[in-house]
C-alpha positions, 0 to 999 in steps of 0.5 A: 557487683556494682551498679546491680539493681537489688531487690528484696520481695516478700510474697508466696511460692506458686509452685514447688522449687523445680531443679534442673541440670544445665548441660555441664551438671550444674543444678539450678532451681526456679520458682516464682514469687507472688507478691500482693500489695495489701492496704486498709481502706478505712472508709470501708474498714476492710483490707483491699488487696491490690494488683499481684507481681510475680517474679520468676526466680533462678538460684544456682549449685548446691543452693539451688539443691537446698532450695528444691530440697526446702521450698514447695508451693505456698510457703511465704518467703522473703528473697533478695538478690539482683533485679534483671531485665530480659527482653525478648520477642514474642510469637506476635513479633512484638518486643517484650520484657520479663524481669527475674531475681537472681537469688543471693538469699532467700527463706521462709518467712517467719511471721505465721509459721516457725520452722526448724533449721537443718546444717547440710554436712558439706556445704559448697560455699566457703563460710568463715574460719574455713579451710579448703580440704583436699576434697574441695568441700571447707571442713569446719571444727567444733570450736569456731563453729559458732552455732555448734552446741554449747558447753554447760560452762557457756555464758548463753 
């Protein structure tokens, strides 16, 4: 969309992914990010760590699934998505304002940890080279699946 505020943010999950259900059934998982900028202050030689940043965090449908399924507290992510800002009014009377992503990606991070990479069997997002079936889920053959396994004849 235009004129959305993107963001990308690398920090640590404070609590498992919880999903919930709106009243229509459609699941959304929300979970919080913790950010700590970190810097080396060479007059001491040691690192320094600065003030933490926590982002709430909603993703919707069978992504929200996957991501309740995926993420639990502590795990390094790196999430992207849409900046929003929500102002409210407190007990106090007084005006406030939270900011939240609204996630297009996220995943583990991968800089001190690996991790193995399940495909679901149906996915509720159209991928490329897809057709809609009759029951509404894209079917996707073998051969324009482009990480399907290899033949013994492929050039990789």
């Amino acid at each position: 969309m235009s004129g959305e505020t993107q963001i990308t943010i690398v920090g640590n999950l404070t609590a498992d992914a919880s999903l919930v259900f709106t009243k229509s059934g459609t699941p959304v998982a929300n979970f919080t990010v913790a950010s700590t900028p970190r810097r080396f202050d060479k007059q001491t030689n040691e690192w320094r760590d600065g003030d933490p940043m926590f982002l709430t965090c909603s993703v919707w449908h069978q992504y929200a699934t996957n991501v309740a399924e995926s993420l639990t507290k502590g795990m390094r992510v790196i999430v992207q998505g849409n900046l929003k800002a929500r102002s409210y009014e407190d007990r106090g009377g007084n005006r406030r304002t939270s900011f939240e992503i609204d996630v297009a990606e996220v995943g583990p991070s991968l800089r001190f940890v690996t991790a193995q990479v399940a495909r679901n069997q149906q996915s509720s997002g159209r991928q490329r080279g897809t057709q809609p079936q009759g029951n509404g889920w894209p079917q996707q053959s073998q051969q324009s699946d482009p990480w399907a396994a290899q033949s013994a004849d492929a050039p990789f």
